[in-house]
C-alpha positions as a LaTeX table, in Angstrom:
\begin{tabular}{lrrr}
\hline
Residue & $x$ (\AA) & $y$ (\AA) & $z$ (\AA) \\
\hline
Unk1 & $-77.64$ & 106.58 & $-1.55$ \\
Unk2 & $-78.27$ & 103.06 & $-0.11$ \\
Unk3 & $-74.44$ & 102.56 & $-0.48$ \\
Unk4 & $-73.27$ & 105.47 & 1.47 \\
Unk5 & $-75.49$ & 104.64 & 4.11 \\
Unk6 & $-74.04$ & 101.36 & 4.28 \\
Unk7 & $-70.41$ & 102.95 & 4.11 \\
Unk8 & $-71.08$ & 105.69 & 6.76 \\
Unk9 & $-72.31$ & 102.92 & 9.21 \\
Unk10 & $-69.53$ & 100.61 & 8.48 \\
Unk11 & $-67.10$ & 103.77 & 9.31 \\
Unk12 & $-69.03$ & 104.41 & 12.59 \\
Unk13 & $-68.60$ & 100.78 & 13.26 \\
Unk14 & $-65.15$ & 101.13 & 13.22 \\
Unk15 & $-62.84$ & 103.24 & 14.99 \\
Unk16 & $-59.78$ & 102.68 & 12.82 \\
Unk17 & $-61.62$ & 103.68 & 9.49 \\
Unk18 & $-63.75$ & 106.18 & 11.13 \\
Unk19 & $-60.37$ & 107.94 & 12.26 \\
Unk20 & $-58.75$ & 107.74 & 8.85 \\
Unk21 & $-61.74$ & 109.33 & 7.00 \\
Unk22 & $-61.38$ & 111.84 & 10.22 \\
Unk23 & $-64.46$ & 111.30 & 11.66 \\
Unk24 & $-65.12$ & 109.86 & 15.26 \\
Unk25 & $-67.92$ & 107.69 & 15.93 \\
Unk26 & $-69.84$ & 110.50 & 17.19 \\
Unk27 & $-69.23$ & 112.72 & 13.68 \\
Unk28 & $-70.11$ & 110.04 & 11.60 \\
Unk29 & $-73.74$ & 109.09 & 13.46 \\
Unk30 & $-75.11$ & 112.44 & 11.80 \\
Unk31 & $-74.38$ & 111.23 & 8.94 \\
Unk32 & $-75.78$ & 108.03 & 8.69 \\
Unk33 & $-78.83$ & 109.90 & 10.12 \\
Unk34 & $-79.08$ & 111.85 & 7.22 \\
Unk35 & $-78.50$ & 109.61 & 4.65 \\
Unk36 & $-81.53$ & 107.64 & 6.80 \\
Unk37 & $-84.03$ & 110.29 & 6.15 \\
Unk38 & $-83.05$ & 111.14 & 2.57 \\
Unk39 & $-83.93$ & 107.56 & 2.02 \\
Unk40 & $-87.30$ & 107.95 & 3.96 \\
Unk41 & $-88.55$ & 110.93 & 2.47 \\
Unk42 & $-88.19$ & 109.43 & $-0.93$ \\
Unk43 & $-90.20$ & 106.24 & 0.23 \\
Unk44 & $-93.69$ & 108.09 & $-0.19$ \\
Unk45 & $-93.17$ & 109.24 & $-3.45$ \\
Unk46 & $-91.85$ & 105.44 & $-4.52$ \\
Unk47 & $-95.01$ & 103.82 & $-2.68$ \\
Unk48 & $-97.08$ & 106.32 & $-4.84$ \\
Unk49 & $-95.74$ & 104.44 & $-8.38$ \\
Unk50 & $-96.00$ & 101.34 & $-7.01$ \\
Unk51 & $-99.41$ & 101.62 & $-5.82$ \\
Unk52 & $-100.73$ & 103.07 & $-8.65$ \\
Unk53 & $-99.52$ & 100.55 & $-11.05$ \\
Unk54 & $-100.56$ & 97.92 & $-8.70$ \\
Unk55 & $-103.06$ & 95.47 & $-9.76$ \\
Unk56 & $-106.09$ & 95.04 & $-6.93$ \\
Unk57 & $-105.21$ & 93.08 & $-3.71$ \\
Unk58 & $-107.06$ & 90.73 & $-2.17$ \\
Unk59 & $-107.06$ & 90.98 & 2.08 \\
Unk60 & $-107.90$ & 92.61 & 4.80 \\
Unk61 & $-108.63$ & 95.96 & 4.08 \\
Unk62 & $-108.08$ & 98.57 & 7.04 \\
Unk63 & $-107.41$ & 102.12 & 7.37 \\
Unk64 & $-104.36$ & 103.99 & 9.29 \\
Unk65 & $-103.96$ & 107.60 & 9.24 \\
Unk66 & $-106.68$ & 108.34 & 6.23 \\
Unk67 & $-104.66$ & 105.77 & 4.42 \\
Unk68 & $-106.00$ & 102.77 & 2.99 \\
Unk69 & $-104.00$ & 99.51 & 3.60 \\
Unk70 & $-104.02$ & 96.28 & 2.51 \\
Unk71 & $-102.98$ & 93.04 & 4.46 \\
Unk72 & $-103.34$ & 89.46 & 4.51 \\
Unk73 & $-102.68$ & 88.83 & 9.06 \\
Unk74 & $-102.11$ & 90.95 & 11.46 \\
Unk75 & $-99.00$ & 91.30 & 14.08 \\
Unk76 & $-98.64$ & 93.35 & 17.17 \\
Unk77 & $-96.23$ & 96.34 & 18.06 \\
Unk78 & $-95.67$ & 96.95 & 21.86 \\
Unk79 & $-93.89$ & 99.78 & 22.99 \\
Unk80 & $-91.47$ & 98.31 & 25.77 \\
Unk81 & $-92.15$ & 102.33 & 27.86 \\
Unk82 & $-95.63$ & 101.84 & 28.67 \\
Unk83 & $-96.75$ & 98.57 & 27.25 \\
Unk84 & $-99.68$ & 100.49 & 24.74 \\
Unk85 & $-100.03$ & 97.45 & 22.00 \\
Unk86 & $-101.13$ & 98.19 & 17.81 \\
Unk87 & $-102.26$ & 95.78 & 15.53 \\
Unk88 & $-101.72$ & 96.63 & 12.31 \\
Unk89 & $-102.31$ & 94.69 & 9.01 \\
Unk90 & $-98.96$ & 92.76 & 6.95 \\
Unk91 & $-98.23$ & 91.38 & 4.02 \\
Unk92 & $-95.83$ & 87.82 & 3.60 \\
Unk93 & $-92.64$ & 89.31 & 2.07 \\
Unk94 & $-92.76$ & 92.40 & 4.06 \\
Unk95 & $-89.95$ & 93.41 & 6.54 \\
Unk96 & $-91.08$ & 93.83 & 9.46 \\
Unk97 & $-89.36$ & 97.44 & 9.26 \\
Unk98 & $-92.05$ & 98.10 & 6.49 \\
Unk99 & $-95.01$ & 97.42 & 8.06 \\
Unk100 & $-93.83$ & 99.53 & 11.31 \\
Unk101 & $-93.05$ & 102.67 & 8.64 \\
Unk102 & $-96.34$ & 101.78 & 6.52 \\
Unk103 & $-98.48$ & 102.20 & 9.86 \\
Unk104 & $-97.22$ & 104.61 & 11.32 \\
Unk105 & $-95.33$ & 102.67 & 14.26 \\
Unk106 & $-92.07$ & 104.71 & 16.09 \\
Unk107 & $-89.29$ & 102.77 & 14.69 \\
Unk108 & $-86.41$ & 104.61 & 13.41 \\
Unk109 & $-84.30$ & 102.15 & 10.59 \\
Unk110 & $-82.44$ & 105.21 & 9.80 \\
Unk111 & $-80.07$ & 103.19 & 6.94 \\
Unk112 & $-83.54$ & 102.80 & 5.25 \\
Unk113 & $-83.63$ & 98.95 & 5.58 \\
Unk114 & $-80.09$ & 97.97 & 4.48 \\
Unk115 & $-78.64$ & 96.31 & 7.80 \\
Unk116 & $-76.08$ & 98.99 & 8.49 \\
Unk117 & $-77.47$ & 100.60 & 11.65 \\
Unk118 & $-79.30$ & 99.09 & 14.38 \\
Unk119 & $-82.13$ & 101.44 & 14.85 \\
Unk120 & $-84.68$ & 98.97 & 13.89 \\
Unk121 & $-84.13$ & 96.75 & 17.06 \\
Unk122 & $-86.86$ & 94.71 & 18.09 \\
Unk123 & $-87.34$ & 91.95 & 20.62 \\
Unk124 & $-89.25$ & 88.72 & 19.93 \\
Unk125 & $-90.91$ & 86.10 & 22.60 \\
Unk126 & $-88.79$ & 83.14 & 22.55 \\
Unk127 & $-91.43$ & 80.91 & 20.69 \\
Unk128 & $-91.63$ & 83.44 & 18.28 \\
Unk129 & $-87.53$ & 83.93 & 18.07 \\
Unk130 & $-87.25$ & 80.10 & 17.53 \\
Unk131 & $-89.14$ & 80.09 & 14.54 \\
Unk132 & $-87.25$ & 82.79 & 12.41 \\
Unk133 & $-84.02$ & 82.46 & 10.35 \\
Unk134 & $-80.69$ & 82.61 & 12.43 \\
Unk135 & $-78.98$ & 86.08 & 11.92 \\
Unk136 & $-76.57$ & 86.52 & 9.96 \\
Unk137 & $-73.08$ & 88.14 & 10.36 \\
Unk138 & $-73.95$ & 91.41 & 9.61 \\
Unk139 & $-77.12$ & 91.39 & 11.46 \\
Unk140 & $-75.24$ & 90.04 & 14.37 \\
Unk141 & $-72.73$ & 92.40 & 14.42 \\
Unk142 & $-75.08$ & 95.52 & 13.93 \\
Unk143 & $-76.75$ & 94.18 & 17.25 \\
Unk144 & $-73.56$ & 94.86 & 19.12 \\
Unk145 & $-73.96$ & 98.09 & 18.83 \\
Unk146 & $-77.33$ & 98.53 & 19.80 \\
Unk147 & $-78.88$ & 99.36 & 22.95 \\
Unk148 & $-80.30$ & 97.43 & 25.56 \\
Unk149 & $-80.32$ & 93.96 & 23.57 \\
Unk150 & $-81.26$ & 90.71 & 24.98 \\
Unk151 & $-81.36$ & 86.82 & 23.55 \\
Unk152 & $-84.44$ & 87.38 & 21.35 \\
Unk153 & $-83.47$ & 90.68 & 19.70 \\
Unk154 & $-83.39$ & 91.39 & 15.79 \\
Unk155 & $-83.09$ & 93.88 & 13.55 \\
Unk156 & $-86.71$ & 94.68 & 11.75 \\
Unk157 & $-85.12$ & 94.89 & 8.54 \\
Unk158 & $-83.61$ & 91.80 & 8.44 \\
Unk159 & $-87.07$ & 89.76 & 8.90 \\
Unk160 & $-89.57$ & 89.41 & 6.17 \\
Unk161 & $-92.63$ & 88.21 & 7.27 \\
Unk162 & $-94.47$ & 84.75 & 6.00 \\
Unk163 & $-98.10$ & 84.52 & 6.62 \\
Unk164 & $-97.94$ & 80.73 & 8.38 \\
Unk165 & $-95.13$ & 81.37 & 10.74 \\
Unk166 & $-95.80$ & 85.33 & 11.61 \\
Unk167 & $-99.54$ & 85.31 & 11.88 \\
Unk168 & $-100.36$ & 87.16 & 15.37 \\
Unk169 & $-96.75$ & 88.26 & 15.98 \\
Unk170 & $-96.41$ & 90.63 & 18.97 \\
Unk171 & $-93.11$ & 93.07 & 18.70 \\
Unk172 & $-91.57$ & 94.82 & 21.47 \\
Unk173 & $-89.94$ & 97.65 & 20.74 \\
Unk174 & $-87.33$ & 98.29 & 23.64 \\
Unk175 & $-87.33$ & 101.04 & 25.78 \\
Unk176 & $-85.28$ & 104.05 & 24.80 \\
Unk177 & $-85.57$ & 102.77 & 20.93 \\
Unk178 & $-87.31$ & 105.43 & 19.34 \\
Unk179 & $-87.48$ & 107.65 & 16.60 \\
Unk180 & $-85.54$ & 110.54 & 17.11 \\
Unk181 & $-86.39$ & 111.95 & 13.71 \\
Unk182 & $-90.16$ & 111.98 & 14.15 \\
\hline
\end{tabular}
């Protein structure tokens, strides 16, 4: 499933593939979308194995929508509309993608995580920006098609968190980047 997300974004990317598989860029978005929610309706039952078979966790404890979540810091979403801020608890080795679809936060990532859509744009504080990995080609080009990006965007997907550098982090989610699936 994973790779024909990837191969329905790469098509939408491009007009001269997109037009030989005879879809437009506009026929081949529902698609993608699709594929997107297969992928994140099947994420609950997964999480349910995994946490299951999980050994016991040591952190901070906190609870998000009846769920019980684990985490060893905290970072901060902030909706770029009306500034309302949540804290919620990570883990190092999350993406930050994850923790915004473990606690409930309004981000989209409708390839499921796989840097072939750009629905998981975020923007960082320049400190903040400075510290993480450069982007990578792909990440760089699935920016391009995103909307209202600046200097210090990302894509959530393509940063996993470490404890030391990401401890506090405050997230912007841009205005007009929502979920349109929720």
């Amino acid at each position: 499933a994973r790779l024909c997300v990837r191969a329905c974004a790469r098509a939408t990317a491009s007009h001269p593939v997109a037009s030989w598989l005879g879809a437009s860029t506009h026929s081949a978005t529902p698609m993608l979308r699709a594929a997107g929610t297969i992928l994140r309706q099947a994420r609950p039952l997964l999480r349910a194995r995994v946490v299951l078979a999980a050994p016991p966790i040591a952190g901070r404890l906190s609870s998000v929508g009846g769920a019980r979540r684990f985490g060893d810091f905290t970072i901060t979403f902030v909706k770029g509309e009306d500034g309302s801020e949540t804290t919620v608890p990570a883990t190092a080795g999350q993406t930050i993608l994850t923790v915004a679809h473990d606690n409930n936060i309004d981000i989209e990532g409708a390839c499921g995580g796989e840097c072939a859509c750009s629905t998981c744009h975020i923007v960082l504080d320049q400190e903040a920006y400075n510290k993480m990995p450069e982007p990578d080609e792909d990440e760089a080009d699935m920016l391009d098609l995103a909307a209202n990006v600046c200097e210090t965007s990302r894509l959530g997907c393509q940063i996993k968190l470490v404890k030391e550098r990401d401890q506090g982090l405050r997230i912007t989610i841009p205005e007009g980047n929502t979920n349109l699936l929720s």
